[in-house]
N, C-alpha and C positions, 0 to 999 in steps of 0.2 A: 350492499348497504355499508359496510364496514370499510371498504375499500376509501367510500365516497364520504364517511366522517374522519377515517384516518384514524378509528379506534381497531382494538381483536373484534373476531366474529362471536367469542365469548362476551366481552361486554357487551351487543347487540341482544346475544342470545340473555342475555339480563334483563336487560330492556325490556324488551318485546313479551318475557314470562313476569312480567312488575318482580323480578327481584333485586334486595337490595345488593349493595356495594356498587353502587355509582356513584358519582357525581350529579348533581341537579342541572348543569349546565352542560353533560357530555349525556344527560338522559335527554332534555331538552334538545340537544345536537340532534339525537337518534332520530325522534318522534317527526322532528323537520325533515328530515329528511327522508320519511317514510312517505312523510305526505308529501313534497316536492315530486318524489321521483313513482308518485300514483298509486301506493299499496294500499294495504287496508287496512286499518290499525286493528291487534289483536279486542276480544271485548271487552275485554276488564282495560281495556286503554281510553274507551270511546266516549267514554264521559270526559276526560281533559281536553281542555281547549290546545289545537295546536297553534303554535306560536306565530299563524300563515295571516296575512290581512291580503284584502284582495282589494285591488285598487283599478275599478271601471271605469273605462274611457269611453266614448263615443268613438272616437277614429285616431289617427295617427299624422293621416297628413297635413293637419290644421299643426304647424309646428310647437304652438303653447300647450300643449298634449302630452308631447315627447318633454320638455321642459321641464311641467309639474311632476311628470312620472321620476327624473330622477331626483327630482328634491324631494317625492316623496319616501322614493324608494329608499336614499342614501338617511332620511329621519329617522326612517325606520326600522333599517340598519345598525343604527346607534345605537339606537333602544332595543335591539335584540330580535327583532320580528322579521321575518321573510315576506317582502312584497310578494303578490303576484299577479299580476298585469293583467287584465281582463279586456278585451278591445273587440271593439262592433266592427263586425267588417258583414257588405251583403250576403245573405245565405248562413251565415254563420250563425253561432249561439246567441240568443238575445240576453237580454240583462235578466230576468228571467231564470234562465238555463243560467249562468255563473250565478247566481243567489242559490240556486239547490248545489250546486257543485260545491261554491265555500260552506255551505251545510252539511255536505255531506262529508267534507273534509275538515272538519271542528273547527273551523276558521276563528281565529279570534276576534274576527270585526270587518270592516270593509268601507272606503272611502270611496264615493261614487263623485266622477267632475264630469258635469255637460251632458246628464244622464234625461232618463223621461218624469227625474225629479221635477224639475223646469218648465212643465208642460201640462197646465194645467188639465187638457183633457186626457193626456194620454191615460195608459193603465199601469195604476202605482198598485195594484194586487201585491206583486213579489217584495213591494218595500212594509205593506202592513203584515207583512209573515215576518220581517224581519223584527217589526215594531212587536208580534206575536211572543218569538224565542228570547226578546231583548237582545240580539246580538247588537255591542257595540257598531255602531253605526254613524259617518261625518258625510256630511253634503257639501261639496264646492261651488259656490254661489247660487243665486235664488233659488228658491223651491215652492212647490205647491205651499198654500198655508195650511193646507193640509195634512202635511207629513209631519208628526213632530221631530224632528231631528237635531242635532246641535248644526248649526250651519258657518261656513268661512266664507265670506263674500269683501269681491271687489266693489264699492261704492259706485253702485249703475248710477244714479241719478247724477252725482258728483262728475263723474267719467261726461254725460250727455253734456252738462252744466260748461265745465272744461271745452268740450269740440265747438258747442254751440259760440259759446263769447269768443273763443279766437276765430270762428270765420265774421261772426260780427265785427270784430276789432280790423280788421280787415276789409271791412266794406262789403261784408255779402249781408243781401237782404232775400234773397230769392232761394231758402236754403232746405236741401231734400236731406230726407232719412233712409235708410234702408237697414231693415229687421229682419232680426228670424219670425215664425208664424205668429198667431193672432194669439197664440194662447202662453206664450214664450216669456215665463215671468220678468229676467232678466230684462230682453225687450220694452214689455208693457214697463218697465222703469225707466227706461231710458226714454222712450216715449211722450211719458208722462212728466218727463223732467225739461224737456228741447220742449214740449209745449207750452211749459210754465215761464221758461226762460224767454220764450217767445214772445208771451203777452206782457212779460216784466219789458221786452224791449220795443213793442209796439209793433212786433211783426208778424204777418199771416204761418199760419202749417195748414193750409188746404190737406184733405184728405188726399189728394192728388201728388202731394208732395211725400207721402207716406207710402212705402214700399216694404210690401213682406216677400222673403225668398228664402232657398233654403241654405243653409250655413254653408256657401261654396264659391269659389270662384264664378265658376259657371252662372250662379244663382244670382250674385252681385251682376253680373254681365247682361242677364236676361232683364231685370227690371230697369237697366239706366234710361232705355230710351226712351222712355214716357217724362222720366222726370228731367231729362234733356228739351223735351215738347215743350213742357210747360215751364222752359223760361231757368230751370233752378243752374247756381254757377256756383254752389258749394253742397256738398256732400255728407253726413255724418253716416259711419257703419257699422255697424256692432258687430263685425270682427277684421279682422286683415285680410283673410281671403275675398270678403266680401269687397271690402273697398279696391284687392287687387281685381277684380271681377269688374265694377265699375271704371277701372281706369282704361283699363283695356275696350268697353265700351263704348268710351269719350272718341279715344284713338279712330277705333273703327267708325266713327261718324263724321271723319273727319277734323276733328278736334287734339285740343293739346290740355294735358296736366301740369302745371298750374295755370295756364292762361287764362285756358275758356271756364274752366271747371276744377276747384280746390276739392281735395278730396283728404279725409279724416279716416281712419283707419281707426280701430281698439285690440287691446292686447301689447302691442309691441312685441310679436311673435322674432322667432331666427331668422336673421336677412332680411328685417324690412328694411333697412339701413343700405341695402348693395343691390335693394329694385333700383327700376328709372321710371320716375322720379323719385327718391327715397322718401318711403313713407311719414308722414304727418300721423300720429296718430295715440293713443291713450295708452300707458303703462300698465297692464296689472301688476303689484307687486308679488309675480309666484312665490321668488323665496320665502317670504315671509306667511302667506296663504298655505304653500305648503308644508312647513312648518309648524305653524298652527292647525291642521287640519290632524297630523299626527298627533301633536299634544294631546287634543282633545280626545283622537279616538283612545290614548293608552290611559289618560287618564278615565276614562269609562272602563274599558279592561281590568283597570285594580281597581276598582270601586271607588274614586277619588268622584268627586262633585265638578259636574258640567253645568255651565253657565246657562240656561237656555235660552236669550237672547242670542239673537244673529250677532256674530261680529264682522265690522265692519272694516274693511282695509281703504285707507286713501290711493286714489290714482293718477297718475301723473303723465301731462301731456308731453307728449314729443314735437317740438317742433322741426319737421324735415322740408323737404323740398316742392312735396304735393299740393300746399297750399300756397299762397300768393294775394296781394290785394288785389280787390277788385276793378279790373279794367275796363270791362266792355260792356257797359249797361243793357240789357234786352228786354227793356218795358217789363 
């Protein structure tokens, strides 16, 4: 332990018995580092919060993941606090199991992005334990309305609005979606927005033209060819994996990106810029999301007032190479 702050084994042994002659920032040092490296704080310790925030991901290989994790990590870095990286992988801990673990390690708080926040049916149990303890707590875009949490969101509706008009501007009138599930708040916003914009421009969303799948490559890949059947020759996705899913679809049918089929991507994840065709597709502004998502959890930490309204971040379309006007009319 001492090795690993770079202090004597004497000022640990300080520490760790709460006596004084330290420093508040080489005691602070200690106690992170007890809990980093898994120990178990003595008990007259166990009431302070340690200085850990835990930040859960859903996966790694969507690359806006890895993105926010270091702008949230390096925020929080600033401000004194040890990320610690929480991520779904199959078989592993669910979200669940890291909420008793940052409890169990006096966590200071915990920033959940792409979580089972999002979903309206899943099971938010582990988040009203946390709404229980009051552990400081930030949600990265949409949530149940259920959960009250301070929430950082990328403007879904604004994002859909954005894909929608530039395949319009471009002559597509025959224009498919592809969503995460039925209950996927984020989604049902973006949904709810390409519909509206649809009837502001006079044009059909058959349910036919509406596609759920699950946030993957694979997933985007699996639903195209229905909405390739019925005629559609633009695309909107709500993420990049999905729209590369879709592209690769087009391909195997035969087909070319942008010719037959414009496709729209969201995020603007790493390397959508150096696919082929490089991606078309909607910006989240991370840095700025992650950034704000920090602020708000340290100002809960010191008792400072959180806004409880959603904030919302503007997003911005990319225009690449995956979209094109409309050539080949197919009734």
């Amino acid at each position: 332990m001492a090795k690993k702050v770079g202090v004597s084994e004497a000022t640990v042994s300080r520490v760790l018995n709460d006596k004084p002659g330290v420093s508040d920032a080489t005691r602070a040092a200690v106690l992170t580092a007890l809990d980093v490296l898994g120990y178990e704080r003595p008990t007259q310790l166990r009431g302070e919060r340690a200085r850990l925030v835990g930040l859960v991901l859903p996966e790694l290989g969507n690359p806006i993941f890895p993105a926010l994790a270091e702008v949230v990590g390096g925020a929080l870095a600033q401000r004194g606090f040890t990320p610690v990286l929480c991520t779904l992988t199959p078989g592993g801990l669910s979200e669940a199991d890291y909420v008793e673990m940052l409890l169990q390690q006096q966590a200071s708080g915990v920033i959940f992005a792409g979580g089972l926040y999002a979903e309206a049916d899943a099971p938010h149990g582990h988040y009203h334990r946390l709404l229980d303890v009051r552990l400081p707590v930030v949600l990265v875009n949409a949530a149940s309305e259920k959960l009250n949490f301070p929430q950082v969101s990328t403007d879904d509706a604004v994002a859909a609005e954005q894909a929608f008009a530039h395949l319009v501007s471009l002559g597509h009138e025959r224009i498919g979606v592809v969503l995460g599930p039925e209950d996927h708040v984020p989604s049902s916003r973006k949904l709810a927005a390409v519909r509206a914009a649809a009837e502001r421009a006079g044009l059909e969303l058959p349910g036919a033209r509406v596609r759920r799948s699950m946030f993957s490559l694979e997933g985007g890949q699996a639903v195209t060819g229905r909405l390739i059947r019925d005629g559609v020759t633009g695309v909107i996705c709500a993420s990049d994996p999905l729209a590369l899913g879709v592209i690769r679809a087009v391909r195997r049918l035969g087909m070319a990106v942008p010719d037959d089929v414009s496709v729209v991507g969201y995020d603007d994840s790493a390397f959508m810029n150096c696919v082929n065709p490089p991606l078309t597709t909607v910006r989240q502004p991370i840095e700025a999301i992650g950034r704000a998502a920090v602020a708000l959890l340290v100002s809960q930490v010191e008792g400072g007032p959180v806004a409880a309204e959603e904030l919302l971040y503007e997003p911005e379309l990319v225009v690449r190479a995956s979209t094109a006007p409309h050539r080949n009319p197919r009734g």
